[in-house]
N, C-alpha and C positions, 0 to 999 in steps of 0.2 A: 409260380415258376421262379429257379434263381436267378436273381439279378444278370447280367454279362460280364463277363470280362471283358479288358481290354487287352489285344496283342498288337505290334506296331513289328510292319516288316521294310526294314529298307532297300532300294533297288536303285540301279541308272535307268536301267527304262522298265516302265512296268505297261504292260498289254492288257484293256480290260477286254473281254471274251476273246470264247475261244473258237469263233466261226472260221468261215476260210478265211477272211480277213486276217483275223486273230492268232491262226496259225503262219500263213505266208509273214507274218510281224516276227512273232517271236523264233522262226527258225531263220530269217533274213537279220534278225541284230542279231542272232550269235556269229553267225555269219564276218558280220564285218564286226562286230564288237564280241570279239571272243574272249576280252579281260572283264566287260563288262558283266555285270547282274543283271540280268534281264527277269523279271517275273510277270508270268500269267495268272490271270485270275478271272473262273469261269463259275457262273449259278450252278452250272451241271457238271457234266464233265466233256471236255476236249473231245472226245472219238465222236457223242452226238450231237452235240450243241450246233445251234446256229441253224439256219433253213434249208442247208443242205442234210440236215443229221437223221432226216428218212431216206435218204435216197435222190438219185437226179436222174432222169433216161437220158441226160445229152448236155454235150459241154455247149454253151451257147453263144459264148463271144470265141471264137477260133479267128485267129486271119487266112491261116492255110499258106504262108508267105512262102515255106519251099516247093510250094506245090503249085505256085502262082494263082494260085485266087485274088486274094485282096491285097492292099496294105492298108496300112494303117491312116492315110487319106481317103482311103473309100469308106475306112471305118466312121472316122467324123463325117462327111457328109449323110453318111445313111442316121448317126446319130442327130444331127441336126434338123436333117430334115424330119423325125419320127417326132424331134423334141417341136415339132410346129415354129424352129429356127431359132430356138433356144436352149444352149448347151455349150459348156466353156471347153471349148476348140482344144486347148491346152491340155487339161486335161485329160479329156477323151483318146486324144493322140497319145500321151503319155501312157497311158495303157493299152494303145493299141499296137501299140510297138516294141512291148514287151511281152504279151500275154501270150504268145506263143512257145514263146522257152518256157513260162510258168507251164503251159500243158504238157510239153516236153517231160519238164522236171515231176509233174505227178506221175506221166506215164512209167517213166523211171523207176520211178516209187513201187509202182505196181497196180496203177489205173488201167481195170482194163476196158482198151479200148477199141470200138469196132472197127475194121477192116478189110479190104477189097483181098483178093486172091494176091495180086501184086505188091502188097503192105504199105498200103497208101489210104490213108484212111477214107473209112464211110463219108458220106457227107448228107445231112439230111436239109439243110437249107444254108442259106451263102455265111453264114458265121457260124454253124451249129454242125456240132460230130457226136454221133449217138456212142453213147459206152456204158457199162455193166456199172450204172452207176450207184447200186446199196451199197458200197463199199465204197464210196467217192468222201466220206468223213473219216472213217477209219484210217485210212491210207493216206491223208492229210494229216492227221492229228500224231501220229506215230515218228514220223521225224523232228516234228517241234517239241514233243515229247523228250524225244531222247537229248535236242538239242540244248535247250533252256536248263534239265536234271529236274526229276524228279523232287529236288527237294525245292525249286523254284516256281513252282505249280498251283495253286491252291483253287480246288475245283470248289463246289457246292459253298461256294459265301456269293452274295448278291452286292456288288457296289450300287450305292444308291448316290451319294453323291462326290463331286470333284474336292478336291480341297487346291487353293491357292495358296502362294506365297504370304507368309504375315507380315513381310515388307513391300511385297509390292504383289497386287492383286492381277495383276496380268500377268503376272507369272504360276505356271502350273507347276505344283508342289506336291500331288499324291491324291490319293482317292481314299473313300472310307464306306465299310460298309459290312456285313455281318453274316455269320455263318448260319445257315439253310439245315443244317444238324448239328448245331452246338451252340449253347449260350455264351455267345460270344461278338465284342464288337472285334474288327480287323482296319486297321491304319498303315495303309502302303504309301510310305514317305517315298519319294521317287521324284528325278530329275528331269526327265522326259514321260510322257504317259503316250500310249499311241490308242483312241478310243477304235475300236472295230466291232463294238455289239448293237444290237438289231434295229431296224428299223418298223413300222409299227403294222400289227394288224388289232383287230378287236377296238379298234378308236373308234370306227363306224360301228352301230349294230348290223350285225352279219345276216345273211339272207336263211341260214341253220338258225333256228330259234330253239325252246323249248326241249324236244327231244334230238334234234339234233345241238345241241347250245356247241359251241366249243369247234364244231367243225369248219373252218376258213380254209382259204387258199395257202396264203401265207404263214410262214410256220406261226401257230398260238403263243408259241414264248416268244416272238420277237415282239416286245412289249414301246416303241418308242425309247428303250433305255439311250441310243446312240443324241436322240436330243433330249430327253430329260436329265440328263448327266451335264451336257455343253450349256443349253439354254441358262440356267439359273447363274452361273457365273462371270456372265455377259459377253460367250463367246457368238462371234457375229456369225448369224444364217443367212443360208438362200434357197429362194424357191420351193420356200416351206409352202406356197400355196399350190404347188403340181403333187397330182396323187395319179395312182395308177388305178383303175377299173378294169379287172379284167372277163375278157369273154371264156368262162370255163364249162364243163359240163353242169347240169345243174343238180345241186343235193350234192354232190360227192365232191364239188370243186378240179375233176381231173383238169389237168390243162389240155390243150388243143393245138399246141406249136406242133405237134411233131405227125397230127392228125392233116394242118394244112398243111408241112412242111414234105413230108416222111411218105403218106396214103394219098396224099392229092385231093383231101376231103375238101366237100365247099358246102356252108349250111344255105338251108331252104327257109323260106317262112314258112305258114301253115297252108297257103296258097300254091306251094308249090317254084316262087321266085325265088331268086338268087339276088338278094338286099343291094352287093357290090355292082349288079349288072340293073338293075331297076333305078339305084338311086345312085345313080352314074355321076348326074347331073349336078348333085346335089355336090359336089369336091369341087367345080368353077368357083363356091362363094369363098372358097377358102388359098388361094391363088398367093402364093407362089405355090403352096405345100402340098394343094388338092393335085397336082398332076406329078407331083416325088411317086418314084418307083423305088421301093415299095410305096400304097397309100401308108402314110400315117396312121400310127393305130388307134389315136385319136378319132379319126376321120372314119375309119372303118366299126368301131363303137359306134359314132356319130347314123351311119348309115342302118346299123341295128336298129339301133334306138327310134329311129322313126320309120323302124316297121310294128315296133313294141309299140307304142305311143297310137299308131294307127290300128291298132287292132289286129294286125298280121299274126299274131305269137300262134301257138310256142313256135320257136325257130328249132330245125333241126340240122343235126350232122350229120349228113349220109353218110357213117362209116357203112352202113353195107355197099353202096355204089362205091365206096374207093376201096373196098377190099375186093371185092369182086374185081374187079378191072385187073386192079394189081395181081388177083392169083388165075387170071385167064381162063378160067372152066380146068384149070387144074389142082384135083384135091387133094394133091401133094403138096401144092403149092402155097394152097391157102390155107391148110395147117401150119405152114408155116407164118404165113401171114396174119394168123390169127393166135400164132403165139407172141408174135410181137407186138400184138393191138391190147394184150393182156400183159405182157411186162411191161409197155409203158406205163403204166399204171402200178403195177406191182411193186416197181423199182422207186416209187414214191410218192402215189397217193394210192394205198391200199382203202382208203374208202371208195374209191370212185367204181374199182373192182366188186365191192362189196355190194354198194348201190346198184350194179350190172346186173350181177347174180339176183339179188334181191327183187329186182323189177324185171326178169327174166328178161333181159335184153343180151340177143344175140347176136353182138355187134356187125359180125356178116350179112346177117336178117334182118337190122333193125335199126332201125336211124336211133339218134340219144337224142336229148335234148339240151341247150344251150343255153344260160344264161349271162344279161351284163352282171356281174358280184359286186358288193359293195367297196368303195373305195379303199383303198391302201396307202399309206405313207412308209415310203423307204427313198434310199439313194442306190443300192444297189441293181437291181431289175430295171422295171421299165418307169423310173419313178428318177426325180432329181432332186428332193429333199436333202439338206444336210448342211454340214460347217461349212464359208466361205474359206477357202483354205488358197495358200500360195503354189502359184503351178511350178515346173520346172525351170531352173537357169537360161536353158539353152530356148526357150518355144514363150515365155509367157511374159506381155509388156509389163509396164511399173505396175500399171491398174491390179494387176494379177501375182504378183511376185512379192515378197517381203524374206527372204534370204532361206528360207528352207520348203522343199519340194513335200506339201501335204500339211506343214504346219498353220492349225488356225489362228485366229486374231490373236489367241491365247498362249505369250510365248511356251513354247513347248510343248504344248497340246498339241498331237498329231492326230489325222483320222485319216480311214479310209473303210474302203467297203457301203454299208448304208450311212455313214457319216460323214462323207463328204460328200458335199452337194454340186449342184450343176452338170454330175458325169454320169449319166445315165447308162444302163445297155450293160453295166461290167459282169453283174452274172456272177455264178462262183467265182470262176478262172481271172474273170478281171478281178474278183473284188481280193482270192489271194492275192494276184501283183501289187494290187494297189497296197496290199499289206508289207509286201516286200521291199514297195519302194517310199514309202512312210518311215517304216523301219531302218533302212539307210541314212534318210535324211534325220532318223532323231538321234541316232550312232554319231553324226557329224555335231549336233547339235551338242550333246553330251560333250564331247573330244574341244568343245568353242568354251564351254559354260562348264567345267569342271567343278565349280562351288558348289555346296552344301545347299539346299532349300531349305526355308524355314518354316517351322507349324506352329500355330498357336494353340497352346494346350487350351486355351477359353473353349477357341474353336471346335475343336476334338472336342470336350465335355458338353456343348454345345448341342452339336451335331449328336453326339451318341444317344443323349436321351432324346433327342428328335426321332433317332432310327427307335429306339425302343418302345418309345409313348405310345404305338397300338396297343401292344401289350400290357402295359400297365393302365393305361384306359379300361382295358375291357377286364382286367383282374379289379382293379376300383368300382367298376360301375356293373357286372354282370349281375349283381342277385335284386338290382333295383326291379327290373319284369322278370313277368314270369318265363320270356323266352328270349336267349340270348340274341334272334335275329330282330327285336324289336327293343329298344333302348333308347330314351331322350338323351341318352350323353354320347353318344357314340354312329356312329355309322359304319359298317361292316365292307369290306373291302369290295364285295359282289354288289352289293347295292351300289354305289359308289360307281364301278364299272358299268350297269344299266344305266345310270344317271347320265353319266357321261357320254354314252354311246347313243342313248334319246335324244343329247343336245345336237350332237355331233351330226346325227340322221334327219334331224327336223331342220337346222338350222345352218349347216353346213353341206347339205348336198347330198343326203344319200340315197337310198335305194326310195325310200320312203314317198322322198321330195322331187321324185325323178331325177338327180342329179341338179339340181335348181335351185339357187340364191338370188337375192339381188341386197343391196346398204342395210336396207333395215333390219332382214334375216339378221343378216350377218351382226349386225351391230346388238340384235336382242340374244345370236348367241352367243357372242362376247360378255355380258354380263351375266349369262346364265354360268357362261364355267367361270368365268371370279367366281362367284358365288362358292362355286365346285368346289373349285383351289382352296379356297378358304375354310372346307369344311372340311375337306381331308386330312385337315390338322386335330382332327375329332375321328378319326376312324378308331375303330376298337379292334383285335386281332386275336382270336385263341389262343396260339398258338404260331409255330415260326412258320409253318404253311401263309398262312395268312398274313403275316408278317410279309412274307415276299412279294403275296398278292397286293399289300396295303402298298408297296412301295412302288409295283408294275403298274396301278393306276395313278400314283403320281406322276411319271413320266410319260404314260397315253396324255394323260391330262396338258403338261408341258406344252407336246405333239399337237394335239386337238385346239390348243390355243394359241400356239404360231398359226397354226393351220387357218384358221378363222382371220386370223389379221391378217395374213397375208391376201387371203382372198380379197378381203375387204379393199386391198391398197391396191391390187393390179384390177384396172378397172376396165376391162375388154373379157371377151370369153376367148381366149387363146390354143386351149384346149376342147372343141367340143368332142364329146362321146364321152367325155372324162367328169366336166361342169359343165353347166350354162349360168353365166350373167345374165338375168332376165331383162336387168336395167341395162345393161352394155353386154349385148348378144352379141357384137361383130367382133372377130379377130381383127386388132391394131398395130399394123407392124411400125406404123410413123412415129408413132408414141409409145408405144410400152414393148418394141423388139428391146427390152432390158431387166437386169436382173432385179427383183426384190430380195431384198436384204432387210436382217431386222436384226435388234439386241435390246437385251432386256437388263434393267438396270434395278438389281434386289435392293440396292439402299433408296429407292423411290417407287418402286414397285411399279416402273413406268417401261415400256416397250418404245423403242424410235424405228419408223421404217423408212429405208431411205431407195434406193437403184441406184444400180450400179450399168457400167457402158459393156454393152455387145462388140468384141473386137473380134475380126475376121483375123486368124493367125494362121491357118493351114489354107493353101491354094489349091 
């Protein structure tokens, strides 16, 4: 294959992905920086990228502020208290008091959204509004589209990594990384970067093996790219050790919010109990958070899990008891009811549909089955993974503030969406805001810091044969065996991923392990992925597919190895349903209600973890 070229594109701000983050970025800086160049740069393309780009049945952080539901103080407490009392206040607030004009502004657009006879909308649980959501990417992607131009756009290239200033390494300078249909390297020289791509699934091995491989909850391309991009440059993390497990259907991953929220569904064991009402008891050990309304969904995992554990399983969903109810002995009714028990579904996990059919489950007829999935790392959903980032002016003490709203340790590196940490619960809707208002503050930042940033061409040449060495690996080394997936000088990017995903499940808590570490795990899988890291500089790649793949498990990998330190350093189980600490079982609010923070330092190849202070800011 021919060698790449090199193109270098220059920008004031450049947007890596194109999720709802990604979008709510790039149509918020043209917005206020209308002189400014802004470019986007997405592995796929804008209409489906990111975890909303099958589809959503329902917006899930809503406040409802005209309608008097919530505000945005109800919002942090219900966020805090879910987070088992940890969750940066400022933040959280920050998006909760804007994410209502962002729904506003997609309805606008042309999101459509369900509503009452009176045009007030649906409401399926106290932050969630159900809408026609297969079109919830499209209808996103279309005004940042047109806002940025068409020629500021560059879909199908994959940033693999950050570039810094060549006079001062805390300063962010651009990003670098290669086109997914062209031999080609790409160098986005740029002023401000605002990161907004994914947070990670596939780190664990997933409960779909074999003939199912590939099937997760979490969109498959959200690769860890949001920390394998930050990490390496030494931008500082938090709360890399909370993951999310969630309770989904089983085999197809449908979710289940809109089954408790929407149908009134409540699952059984196989006895016949109701887990939340037998193991009642079991939420006094967890005190302040065990008596929060809602339980924590921690707690409610928690409570699962030791009906699983005891032999109770399979756990079911009575959708037939809640459809039934809901359509009263009327079979008008519950055609209707039974159409919506199928687009939820359809609107965005068409497997779970599939799996229905396929197991002749007649959801009015037939209870499904439920299981815990394996773990997840994001900051977006129900997860606080990501960059330690500066909250707002107006809401956030010295601790939390360093003069721009979103920007990390790394002047001018902004995040938001799965990349900024500590703010859990944003959802689409919050994770565009948080695009929006990332965006603003790196418009301001741009308008402070008008100079030039500088690249080092070592670096560039550097870096480019770094991105290309699978390829030339596996064009040097392919005719040594007889079969290219077996080779002493190389390691193929799928292998590579099961390696990683064995460590990850043996050693960090997965399905496997029951969710269960204690120091020495932890410590023996710490040295299994060095090892990993180490060899992935040895991956071999066909082709540019695999090339992208070579690069997607570099940054799981990233992901998978905060993940492990940080476990190791918060030494309480703060999270059960999620982890257990075997060696430090009890939630410690005396001692560790505080953030884990960590950075990693490439010129020593040395990670520091330190905490940070819990500040109460909203009453």
């Amino acid at each position: 294959m021919a060698l790449p070229t090199i193109e270098t594109v220059e920008s004031d701000i450049l947007v890596i992905g194109g999720g709802m983050s990604g979008c709510g970025a790039a149509f918020e800086s043209k917005y206020w920086g209308e002189d400014l160049k802004v470019v986007i740069v997405e592995k796929a393309v804008i209409e489906r990228s990111g975890a909303t780009g099958e589809g959503l049945s329902a917006i899930n952080c809503y406040m409802g502020q005209r309608y008097g539901w919530n505000t945005p103080e109800d919002f942090v407490q219900y966020v805090v208290n879910d987070m088992m009392g940890l969750a940066r206040e400022d933040l959280v607030y920050d998006v909760g008091r804007h994410v209502d004009s962002s729904v506003h502004l997609l309805e606008e657009w042309g999101l459509p959204i369900w509503k009452k006879d009176n045009g007030e909308y649906e409401r399926i649980g106290r932050w969630q509004i159900p809408i026609h959501g297969e079109s919830l990417k499209p209808v996103t992607a279309e005004p940042a589209r047109k806002a940025v131009g068409k020629e500021n756009i560059y879909e199908r290239i994959a940033i693999t990594h950050l570039l810094t200033d060549a006079k001062d390494p805390g300063r962010i300078a651009g990003a670098i990384g290669f086109g997914v249909r062209e031999n080609k390297i790409w160098v986005f020289k740029s002023k401000a970067v605002i990161i907004t791509s994914g947070g990670a699934s596939n780190v664990f091995r997933p409960r779909s093996v074999n003939e199912g491989i590939g099937r997760t909850w979490y969109s498959v391309f959200a690769t860890g790219s949001a920390y394998g991009l930050m990490i390496p440059i030494g931008t500082e993390m938090t709360q890399m050790e909370h993951r999310f497990v969630p309770t989904r259907f089983k085999d197809g991953y449908g979710p289940v919010g809109m089954w408790f929220q929407y149908f009134h569904a409540h699952v059984e064991n196989a006895l016949g109990e109701d887990y939340t009402v037998t193991r009642d008891s079991e939420l006094k050990k967890y005190e302040p958070y065990g008596s929060a309304v809602p339980t924590p969904t921690p707690l409610r995992n928690h409570q699962m899990f030791l009906d699983i554990r005891d032999g109770k399983g399979p756990m079911y969903m009575r959708t037939d008891l809640a459809m039934q109810e809901l359509a009263g002995g009327d079979p008008k009714k519950m055609d209707k009811v039974r159409e919506e028990a199928w687009e939820d579904f359809l609107d965005m996990t068409i497997a779970q549909a599939m799996t229905w059919a396929s197991q002749n489950i007649a959801p009015e007829d037939t209870p499904s089955e439920v299981v815990l999935a394996e773990p997840y790392i994001m900051g977006s959903h129900s997860g606080e993974a990501g960059a330690w980032v500066s909250g707002p002016e107006d809401l956030s003490p010295p601790e939390y503030f360093w003069g721009y709203n979103k920007m990390t340790t790394i002047r001018g590196l902004f995040a938001a969406g799965d990349g900024v940490g500590a703010a859990p619960h944003k959802f689409s809707s919050g994770s565009f805001t948080e695009g929006r208002l990332a965006a603003k503050s790196a418009v301001r930042f741009v308008r402070d810091n008008p100079e030039q940033v500088n690249l080092s061409d070592a670096q560039i040449k550097d870096l480019s044969n770094a991105i290309w060495a699978p390829m030339d690996t596996f064009e040097k080394y392919k005719g040594v065996s007889t079969s290219d997936d077996v080779n002493p000088h190389y390691i193929t990017p799928k292998q590579a991923l099961v390696r990683l995903q064995k460590i990850m499940d043996e050693y960090a808590g997965g399905t496997s392990s029951w969710y269960t570490v204690n120091g020495p795990t932890l410590e023996r899988g710490i040295a299994l992925i060095e090892m990993l890291r180490e060899d992935l500089a040895h991956q071999g790649a066909k082709n540019r597919h695999e090339l992208l793949r070579s690069w997607e498990v570099v940054h799981r990998t990233w992901t998978g190895e905060a993940h492990l330190r940080h476990l190791l350093h918060r030494k309480e189980t703060r999270w059960p349903g999620y982890y257990y600490r075997s060696d430090y079982p009890d939630l410690d609010d005396n001692n560790w209600r505080v953030f884990v923070n960590s950075t990693f330092d490439s010129s020593s190849n040395k990670w520091s973890l330190t905490t940070k202070p819990y500040k109460h800011i909203v009453t």
